[in-house]
N, C-alpha and C positions, 0 to 999 in steps of 0.2 A: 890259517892263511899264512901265516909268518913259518911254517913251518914246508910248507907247500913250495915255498920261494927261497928256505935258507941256501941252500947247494946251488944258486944261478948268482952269474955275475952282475956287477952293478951294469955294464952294456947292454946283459940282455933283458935287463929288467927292464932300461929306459928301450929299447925298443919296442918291447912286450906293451910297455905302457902306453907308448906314442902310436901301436895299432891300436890302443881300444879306446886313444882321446880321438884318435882318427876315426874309425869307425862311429861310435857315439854322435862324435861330430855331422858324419854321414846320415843316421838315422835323424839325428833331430832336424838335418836340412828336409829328407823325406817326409817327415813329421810336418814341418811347417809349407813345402810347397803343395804335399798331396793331401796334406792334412785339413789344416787347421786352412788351404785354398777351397780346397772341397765342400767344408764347412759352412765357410761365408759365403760359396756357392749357392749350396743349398739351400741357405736359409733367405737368399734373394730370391731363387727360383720358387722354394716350396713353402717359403714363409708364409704366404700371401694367396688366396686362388684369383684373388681380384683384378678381374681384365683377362684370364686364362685363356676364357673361351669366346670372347669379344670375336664378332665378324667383323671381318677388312672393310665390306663394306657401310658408310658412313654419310650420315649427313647433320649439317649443324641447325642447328635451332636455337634460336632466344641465348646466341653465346655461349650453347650449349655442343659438345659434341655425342650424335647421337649412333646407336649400331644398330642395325640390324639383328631381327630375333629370328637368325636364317634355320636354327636348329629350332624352332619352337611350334613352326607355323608351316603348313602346306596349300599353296593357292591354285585354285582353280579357276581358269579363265574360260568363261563361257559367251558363244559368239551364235548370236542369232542371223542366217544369211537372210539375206534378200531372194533368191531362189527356191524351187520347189525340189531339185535334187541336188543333195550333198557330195553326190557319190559320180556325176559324168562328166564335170567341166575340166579343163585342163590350158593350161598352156598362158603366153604373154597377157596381163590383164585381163583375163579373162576364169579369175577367182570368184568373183562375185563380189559385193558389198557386206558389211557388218549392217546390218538394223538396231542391234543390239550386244550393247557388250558391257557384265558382269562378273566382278571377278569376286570368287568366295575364299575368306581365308578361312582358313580351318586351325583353331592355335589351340593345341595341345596343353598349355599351361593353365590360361584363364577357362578351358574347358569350352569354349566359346565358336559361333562361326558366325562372321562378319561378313556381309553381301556388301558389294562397292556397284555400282551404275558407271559407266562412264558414258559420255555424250560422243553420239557416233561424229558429231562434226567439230570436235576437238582439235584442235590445229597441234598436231605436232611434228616432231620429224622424223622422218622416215627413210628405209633404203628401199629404192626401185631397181627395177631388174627390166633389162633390154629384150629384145625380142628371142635372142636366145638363151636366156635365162640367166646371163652376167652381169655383176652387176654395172650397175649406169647410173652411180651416183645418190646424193640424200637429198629430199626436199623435203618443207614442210607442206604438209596435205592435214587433210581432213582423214582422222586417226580408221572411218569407214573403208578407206581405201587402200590402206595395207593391206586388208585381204585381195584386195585384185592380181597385187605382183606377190608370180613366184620365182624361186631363180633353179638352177640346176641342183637338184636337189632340197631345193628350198620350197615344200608348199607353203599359199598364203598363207597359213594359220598358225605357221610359225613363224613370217614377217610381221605377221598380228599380236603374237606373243612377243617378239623382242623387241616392236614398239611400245606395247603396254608397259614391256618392264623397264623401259629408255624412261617413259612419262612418270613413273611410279618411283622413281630416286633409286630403281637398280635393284628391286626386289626379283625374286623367283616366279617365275609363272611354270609352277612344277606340270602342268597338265592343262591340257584344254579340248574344250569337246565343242562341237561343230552341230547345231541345228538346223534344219532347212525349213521352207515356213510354213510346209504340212505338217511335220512337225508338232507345233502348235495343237491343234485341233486333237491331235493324236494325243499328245501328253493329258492334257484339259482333261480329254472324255475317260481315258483310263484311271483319273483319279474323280470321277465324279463330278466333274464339271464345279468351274469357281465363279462366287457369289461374287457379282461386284452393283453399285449403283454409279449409274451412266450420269457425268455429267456434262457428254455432250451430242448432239446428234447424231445417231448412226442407221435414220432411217432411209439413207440410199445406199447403205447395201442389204441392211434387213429392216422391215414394216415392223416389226416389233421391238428394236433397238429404240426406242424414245429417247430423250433425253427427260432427267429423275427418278427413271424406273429402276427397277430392282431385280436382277434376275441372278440366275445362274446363267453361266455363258454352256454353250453346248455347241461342238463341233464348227462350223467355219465362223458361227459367231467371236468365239475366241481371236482369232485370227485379223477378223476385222476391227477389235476392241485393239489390238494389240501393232498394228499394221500401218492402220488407216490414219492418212495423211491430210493430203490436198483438199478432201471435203469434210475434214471433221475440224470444230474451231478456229482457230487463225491460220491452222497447217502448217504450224511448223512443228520441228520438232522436239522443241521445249516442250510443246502439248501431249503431245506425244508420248515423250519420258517421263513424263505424270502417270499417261494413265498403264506404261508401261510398267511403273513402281507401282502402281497401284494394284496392278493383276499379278507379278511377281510376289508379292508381299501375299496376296490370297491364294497364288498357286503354294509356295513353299508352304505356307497354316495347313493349306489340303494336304499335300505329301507327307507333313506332319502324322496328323491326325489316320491318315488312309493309310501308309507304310510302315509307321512306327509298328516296329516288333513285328511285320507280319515279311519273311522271306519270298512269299507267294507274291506278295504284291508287289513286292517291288519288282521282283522278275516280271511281274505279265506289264510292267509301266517301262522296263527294256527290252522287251519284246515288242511291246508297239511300236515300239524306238527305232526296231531295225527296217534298216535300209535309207534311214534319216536321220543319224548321226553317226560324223565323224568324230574320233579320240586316239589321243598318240598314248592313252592308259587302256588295257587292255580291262577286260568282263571282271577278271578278279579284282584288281584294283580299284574297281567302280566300287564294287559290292563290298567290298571290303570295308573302304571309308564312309561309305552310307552307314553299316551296322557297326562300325568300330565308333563314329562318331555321331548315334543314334538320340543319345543324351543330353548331345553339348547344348548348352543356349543361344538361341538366333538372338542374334543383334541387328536393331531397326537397319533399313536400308539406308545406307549413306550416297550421296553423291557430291561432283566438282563443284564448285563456288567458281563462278566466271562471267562473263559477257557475247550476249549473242550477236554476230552483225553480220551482214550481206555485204560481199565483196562485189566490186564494178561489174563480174559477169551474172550477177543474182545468183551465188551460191552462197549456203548458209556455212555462217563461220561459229567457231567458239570457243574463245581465247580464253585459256584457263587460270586462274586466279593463281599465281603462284606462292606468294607466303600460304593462303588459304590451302592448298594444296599439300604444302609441306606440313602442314599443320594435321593433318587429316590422316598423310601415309605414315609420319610418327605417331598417331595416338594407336592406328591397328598394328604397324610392325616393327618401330623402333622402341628403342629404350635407353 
């Protein structure tokens, strides 16, 4: 080294020197901003996965804040009409009514699928749509009659969907499929007809419907166990969404038991299907989530916790229990 520098003068040594206290100087400023900032970056960003992949959407419980398990879980909203064809109505209220509305979660983690009931005369709120299909403002209605209004480009069933997900604290209603209430009779008999015991009159619309008998239901039988209103117990439709969970609960045991593992079967159960229901999921994606999620374990049917009452014009109301509510949609979809 000393030899390498004896022939330079002392000016250019102190020059020589003051570029590499310069330089150095330079590097370690790059060192501590790119560096050693980078760093401490990182290790805020990548220290940690906890909260990564947390969903926006949120609701609080018990002082708790809760997310949404939007990556975990796929929901199906299933709408029972009040009509006999799915497939001709159109135009200003003139969707038809919900009879029935079930929504299934399908949750990939716990392997599991969760049925929810809701009560079609549920009070919530909703967007309606004018006579020509724009909108005309939100009321609160009975949750059945979202399917009525649709707006330009909006059918009911997806005002029906983005009511249910309003009521549901903002979940996804990835899909929904549309029955008519031949329907009925059609699903029943293709899986063999389901056992249920009557417990309550149904011998004006069939002589053999008793009340504490036993049967299998077969063809419009179904329909009227499932249906029937005005003449069967106090007629409402609290009674109603009994013996609605009660025949849902024996029709899914059958599709169990009849479809499990057989591709045949379930094809000739959406073949009878056709021409009476609607779905914004097309044939593959039916089939797909029936045999992808062949396995999983059904979870008893759940429904709202709430109060039934008759409004001044004799329409039936049912104001939903809201802590019970939030209680219900965090244990199937938040966390």
């Amino acid at each position: 080294m000393e030899r390498r520098f004896a022939g330079m003068s002392l000016r250019k040594l102190l020059l020589i020197g003051g570029s590499v206290v310069l330089w150095l100087a330079m590097l370690a400023a790059l060192v501590i901003v790119f560096g050693m900032d980078d760093q401490a970056e990182q290790e805020a960003v990548f220290g940690s996965l906890e909260g990564r992949f947390l969903s926006d959407t949120t609701m609080e419980l018990d002082g708790r804040i809760l997310h949404y398990r939007e990556n975990e879980v796929t929901n199906y909203l299933f709408i029972g009409l009040d009509r006999d064809d799915v497939t001709t109505f159109s135009g200003h209220q003139n969707g038809g009514q919900a009879d029935f509305l079930v929504v299934l979660s399908i949750d990939r983690v716990r392997r599991s699928i969760t049925p929810l009931m809701l009560d079609r005369d549920a009070m919530v709120e909703m967007q309606t749509y004018g006579v020509f299909g724009h909108p005309a403002g939100k009321r609160v209605m009975q949750l059945c009659l979202a399917q009525a209004y649709s707006g330009v480009n909006i059918p009911g069933s997806v005002n029906t969907v983005e009511t249910v997900e309003k009521l549901l604290q903002g979940i996804d209603i990835h899909h929904y499929v549309v029955l008519d209430t031949t329907a009925i009779p059609l699903v029943n008999d293709a899986l063999g007809g389901v056992q249920v015991t009557l417990q309550d009159d149904f011998t004006s619309f069939d002589p053999v419907m008793t009340e504490g008998s036993t049967l299998r239901l077969q063809g419009k039988q179904a329909e009227f166990f499932v249906r029937g209103r005005m003449t069967v117990a106090d007629g409402s439709n609290a009674s109603r969404m009994a013996r609605q969970q009660q025949y849902l609960s024996g029709l899914l045991e059958q599709f169990r038991s009849t479809v499990k593992g057989s591709q045949h079967r379930l094809n000739e159960v959406l073949e009878a299907l056709e021409g009476h229901m609607a779905t914004d999921a097309g044939d593959n994606t039916l089939l797909h989530d029936v045999n992808a999620y062949d396995d999983y374990q059904w979870q008893p049917m759940h429904t709202l916790e709430g109060v039934h009452t008759i409004d001044e014009y004799g329409f039936a109301e049912f104001w939903v229990d809201e802590p019970a509510l939030k209680k219900c949609v965090a244990g199937i979809w938040f966390k």
